[in-house]
KOLBABA-988870 format. One record per residue (C-alpha): x, y, z; residue in three letters; residue number from 1. Coordinates in nm, 2 decimals. Layout:
N
      c1      c2      c3  residu  num
       X       Y       Z     ALA  NUM
...
end
This chain:
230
      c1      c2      c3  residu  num
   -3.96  -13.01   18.55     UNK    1
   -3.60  -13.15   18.57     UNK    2
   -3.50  -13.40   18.84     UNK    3
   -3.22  -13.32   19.04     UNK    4
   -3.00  -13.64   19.15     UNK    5
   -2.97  -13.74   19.53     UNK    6
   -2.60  -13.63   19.53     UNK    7
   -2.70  -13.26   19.42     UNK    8
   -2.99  -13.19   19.60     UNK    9
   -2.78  -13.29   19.96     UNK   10
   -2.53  -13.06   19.83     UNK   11
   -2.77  -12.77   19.78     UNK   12
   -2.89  -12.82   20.15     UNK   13
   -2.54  -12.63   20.25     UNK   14
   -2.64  -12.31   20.10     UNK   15
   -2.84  -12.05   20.20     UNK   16
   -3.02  -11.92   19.86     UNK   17
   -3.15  -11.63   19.99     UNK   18
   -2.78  -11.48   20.06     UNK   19
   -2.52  -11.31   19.83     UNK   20
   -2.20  -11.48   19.91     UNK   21
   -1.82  -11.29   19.93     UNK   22
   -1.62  -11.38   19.61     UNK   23
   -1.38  -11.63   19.84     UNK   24
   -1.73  -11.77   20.02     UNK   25
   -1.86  -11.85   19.67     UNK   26
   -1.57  -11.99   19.54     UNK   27
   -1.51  -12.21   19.86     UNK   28
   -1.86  -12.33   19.83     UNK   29
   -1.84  -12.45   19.52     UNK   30
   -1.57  -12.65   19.45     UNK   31
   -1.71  -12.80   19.80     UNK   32
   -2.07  -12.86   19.64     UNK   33
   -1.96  -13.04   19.33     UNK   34
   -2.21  -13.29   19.26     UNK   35
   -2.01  -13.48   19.03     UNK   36
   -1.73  -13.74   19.01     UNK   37
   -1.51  -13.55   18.71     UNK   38
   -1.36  -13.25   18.70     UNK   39
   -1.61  -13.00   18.64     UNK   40
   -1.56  -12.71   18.54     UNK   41
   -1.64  -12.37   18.78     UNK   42
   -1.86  -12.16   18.60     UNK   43
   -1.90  -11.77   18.59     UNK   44
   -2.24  -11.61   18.51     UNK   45
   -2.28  -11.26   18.48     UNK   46
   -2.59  -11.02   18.44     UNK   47
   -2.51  -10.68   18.33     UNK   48
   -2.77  -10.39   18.28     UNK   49
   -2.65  -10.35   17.87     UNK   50
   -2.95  -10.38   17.60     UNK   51
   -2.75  -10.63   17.36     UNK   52
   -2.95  -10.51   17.04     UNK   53
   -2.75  -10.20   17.05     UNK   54
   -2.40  -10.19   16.89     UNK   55
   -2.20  -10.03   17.17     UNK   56
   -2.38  -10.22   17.41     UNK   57
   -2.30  -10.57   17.27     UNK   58
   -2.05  -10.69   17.50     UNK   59
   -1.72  -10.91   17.39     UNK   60
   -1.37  -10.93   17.44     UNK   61
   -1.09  -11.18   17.55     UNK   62
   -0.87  -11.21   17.83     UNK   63
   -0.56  -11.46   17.92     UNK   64
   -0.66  -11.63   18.29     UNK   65
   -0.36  -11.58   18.47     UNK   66
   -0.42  -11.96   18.62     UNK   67
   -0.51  -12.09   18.29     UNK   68
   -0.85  -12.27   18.19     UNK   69
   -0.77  -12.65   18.28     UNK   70
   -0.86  -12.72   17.95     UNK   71
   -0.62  -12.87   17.63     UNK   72
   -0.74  -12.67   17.33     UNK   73
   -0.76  -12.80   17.04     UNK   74
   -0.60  -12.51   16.78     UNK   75
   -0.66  -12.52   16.42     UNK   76
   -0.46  -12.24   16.20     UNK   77
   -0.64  -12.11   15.84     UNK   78
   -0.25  -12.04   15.68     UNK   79
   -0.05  -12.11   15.42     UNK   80
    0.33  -12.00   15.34     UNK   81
    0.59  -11.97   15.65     UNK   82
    0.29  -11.90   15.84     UNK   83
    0.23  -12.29   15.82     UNK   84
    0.53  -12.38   16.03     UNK   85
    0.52  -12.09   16.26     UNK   86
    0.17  -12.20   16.36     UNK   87
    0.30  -12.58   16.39     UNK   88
    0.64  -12.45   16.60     UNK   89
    0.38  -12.26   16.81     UNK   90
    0.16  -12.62   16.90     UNK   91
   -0.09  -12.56   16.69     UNK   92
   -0.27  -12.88   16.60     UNK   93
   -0.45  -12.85   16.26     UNK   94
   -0.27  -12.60   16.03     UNK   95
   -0.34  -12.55   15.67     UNK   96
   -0.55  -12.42   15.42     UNK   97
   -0.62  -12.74   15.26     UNK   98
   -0.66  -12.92   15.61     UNK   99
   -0.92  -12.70   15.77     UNK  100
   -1.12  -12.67   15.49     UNK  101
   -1.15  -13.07   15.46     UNK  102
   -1.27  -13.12   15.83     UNK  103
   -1.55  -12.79   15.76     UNK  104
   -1.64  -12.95   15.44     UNK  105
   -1.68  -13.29   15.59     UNK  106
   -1.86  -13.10   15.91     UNK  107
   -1.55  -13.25   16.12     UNK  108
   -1.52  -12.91   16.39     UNK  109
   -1.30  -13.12   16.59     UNK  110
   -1.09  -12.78   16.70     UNK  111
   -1.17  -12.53   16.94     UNK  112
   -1.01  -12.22   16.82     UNK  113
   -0.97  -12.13   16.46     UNK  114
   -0.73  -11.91   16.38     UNK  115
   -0.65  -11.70   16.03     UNK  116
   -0.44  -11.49   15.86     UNK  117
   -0.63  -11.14   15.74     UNK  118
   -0.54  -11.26   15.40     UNK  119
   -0.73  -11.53   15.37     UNK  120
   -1.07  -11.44   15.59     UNK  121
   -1.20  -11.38   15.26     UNK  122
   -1.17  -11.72   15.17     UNK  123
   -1.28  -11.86   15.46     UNK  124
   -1.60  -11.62   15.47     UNK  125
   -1.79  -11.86   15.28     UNK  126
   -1.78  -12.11   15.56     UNK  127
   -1.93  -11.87   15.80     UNK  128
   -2.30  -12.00   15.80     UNK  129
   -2.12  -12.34   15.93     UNK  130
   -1.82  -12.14   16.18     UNK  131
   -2.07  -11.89   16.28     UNK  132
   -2.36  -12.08   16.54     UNK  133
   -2.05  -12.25   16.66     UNK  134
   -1.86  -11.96   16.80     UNK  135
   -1.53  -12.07   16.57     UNK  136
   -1.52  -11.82   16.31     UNK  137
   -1.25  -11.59   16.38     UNK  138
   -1.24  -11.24   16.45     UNK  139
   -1.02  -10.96   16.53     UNK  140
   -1.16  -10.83   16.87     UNK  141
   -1.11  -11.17   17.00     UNK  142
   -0.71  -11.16   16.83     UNK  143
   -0.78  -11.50   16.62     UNK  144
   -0.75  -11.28   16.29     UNK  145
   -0.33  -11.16   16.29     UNK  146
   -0.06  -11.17   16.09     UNK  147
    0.14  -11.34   16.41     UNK  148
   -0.01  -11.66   16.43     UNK  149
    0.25  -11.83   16.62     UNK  150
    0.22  -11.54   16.94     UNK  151
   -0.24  -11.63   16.89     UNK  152
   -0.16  -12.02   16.93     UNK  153
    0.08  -11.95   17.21     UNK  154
   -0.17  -11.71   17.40     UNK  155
   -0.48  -11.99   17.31     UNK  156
   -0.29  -12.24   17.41     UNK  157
   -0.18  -12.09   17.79     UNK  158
   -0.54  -12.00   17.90     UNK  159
   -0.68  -11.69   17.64     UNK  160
   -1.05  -11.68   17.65     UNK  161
   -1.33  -11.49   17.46     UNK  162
   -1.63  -11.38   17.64     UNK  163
   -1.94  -11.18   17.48     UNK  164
   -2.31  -11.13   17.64     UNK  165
   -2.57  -11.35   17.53     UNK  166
   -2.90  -11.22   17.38     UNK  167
   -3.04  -11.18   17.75     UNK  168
   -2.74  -10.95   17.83     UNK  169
   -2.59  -11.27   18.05     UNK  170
   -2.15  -11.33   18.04     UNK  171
   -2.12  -11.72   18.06     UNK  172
   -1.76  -11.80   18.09     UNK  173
   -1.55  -12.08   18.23     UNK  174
   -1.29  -12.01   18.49     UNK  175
   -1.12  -12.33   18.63     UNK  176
   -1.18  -12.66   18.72     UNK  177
   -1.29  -12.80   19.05     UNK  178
   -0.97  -12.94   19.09     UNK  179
   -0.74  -12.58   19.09     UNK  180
   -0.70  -12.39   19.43     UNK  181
   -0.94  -12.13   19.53     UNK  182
   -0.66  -11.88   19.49     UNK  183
   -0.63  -11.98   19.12     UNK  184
   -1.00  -11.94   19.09     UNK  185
   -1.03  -11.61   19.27     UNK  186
   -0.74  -11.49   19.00     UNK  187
   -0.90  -11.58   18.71     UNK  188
   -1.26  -11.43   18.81     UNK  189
   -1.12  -11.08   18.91     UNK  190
   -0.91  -11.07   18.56     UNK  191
   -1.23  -11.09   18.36     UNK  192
   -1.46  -10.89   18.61     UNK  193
   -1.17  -10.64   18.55     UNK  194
   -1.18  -10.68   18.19     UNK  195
   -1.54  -10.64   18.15     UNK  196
   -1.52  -10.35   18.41     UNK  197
   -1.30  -10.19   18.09     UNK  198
   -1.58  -10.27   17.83     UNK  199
   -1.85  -10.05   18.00     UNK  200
   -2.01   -9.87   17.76     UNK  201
   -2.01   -9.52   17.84     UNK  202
   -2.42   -9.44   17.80     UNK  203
   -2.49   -9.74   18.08     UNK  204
   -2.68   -9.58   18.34     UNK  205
   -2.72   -9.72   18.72     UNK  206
   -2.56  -10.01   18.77     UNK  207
   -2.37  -10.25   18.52     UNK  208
   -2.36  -10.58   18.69     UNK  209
   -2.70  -10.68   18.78     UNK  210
   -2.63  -11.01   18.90     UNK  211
   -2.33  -11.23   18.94     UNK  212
   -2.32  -11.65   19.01     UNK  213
   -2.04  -11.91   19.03     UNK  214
   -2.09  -12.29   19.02     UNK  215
   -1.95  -12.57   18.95     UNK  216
   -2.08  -12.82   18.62     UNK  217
   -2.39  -12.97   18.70     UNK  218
   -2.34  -12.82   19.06     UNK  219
   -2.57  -12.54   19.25     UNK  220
   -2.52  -12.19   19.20     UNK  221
   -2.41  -11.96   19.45     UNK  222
   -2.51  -11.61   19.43     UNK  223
   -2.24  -11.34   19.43     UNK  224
   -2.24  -10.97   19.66     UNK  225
   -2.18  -10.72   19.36     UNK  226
   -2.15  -10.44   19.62     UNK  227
   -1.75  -10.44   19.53     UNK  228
   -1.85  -10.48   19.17     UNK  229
   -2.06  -10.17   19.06     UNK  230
end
């Protein structure tokens, strides 16, 4: 059984486990039960009642947090042509056919998007058992494969985000850092709630969110009223 450090477990005392916090409440309490010394990022983890296994019910999509991630991306561009210096006007960091298949070849994933061109997917598909487990390989429902890759880097770059359910039907998504102002926090959550509210599938019955938890890295979890959700 895992240890928890002094520091968390005096952190924990503050909240009452058996209650289902208000969205503000949640957010309040954790930024103020951050365990750690950095700037953790505030975690969102959401149950829904979908049966991942079946096509329609495999929930993904992407979203741009209106209060941005906290994070600097690292954007890599699969392009060649003009498309090359449109990525690199856009801030994209690694661009290049030749440059992106190196650092795969050499197992250097030191990006975190990868975005291509619809021309050359099919050159890049023979990368996928390595882009694949990793979550880099690009795709069209989350807009990293497009024939405008200077507008993907931009949106990447100023807080775009994929989500998708895990095998256990569970959304796992970061949406801040300690450091940003509840307000910030609170904008970002209700943009994807709202954007996973739009990828209901229409043969859910009952409820769609089953469960709903913020916390920070390394911090408690605090669980969410869903009351406002379903």
């Amino acid at each position: 059984m895992e240890r928890r450090g002094k520091n968390y477990r005096e952190k924990a005392k503050s909240i009452d486990s058996t209650k289902e916090y208000s969205l503000g409440e949640a957010i309040a309490i954790t930024l103020k039960t951050n365990p750690v010394k950095f700037d953790a990022t505030v975690e969102l983890h959401v149950r829904l009642n979908v049966d991942p296994r079946q096509a329609d019910q495999n929930i993904r999509g992407n979203v741009t947090l209106p209060a941005g991630t906290g994070k600097t991306l690292t954007i890599a561009v699969f392009a060649e042509g003009d498309d090359v210096e449109k990525a690199k006007k856009a801030g994209a960091d690694i661009v290049g056919v030749e440059d992106v298949e190196n650092r795969i070849n050499k197992g250097t994933l030191d990006f975190d998007v990868l975005i291509s061109t619809p021309m050359l997917m099919a050159k890049l598909g023979k990368h996928a058992r390595v882009l694949g487990p990793r979550r880099l390989m690009p795709n069209p429902k989350s807009g990293t494969v497009t024939t405008n890759v200077a507008k993907a880097v931009t949106e990447s770059k100023s807080g775009k985000v994929e989500y998708r359910v895990d095998s256990t039907g569970i959304i796992h998504l970061g949406v801040g850092k300690v450091s940003f102002k509840e307000a910030d926090i609170k904008q970002n959550v209700d943009t994807i709630i709202a954007s996973i509210k739009a990828s209901k599938p229409t043969g859910i019955k009952g409820n769609y969110f089953k469960s709903m938890y913020l916390t920070s890295s390394m911090g408690p979890s605090i669980k969410v009223i869903l009351s406002d959700l379903n």
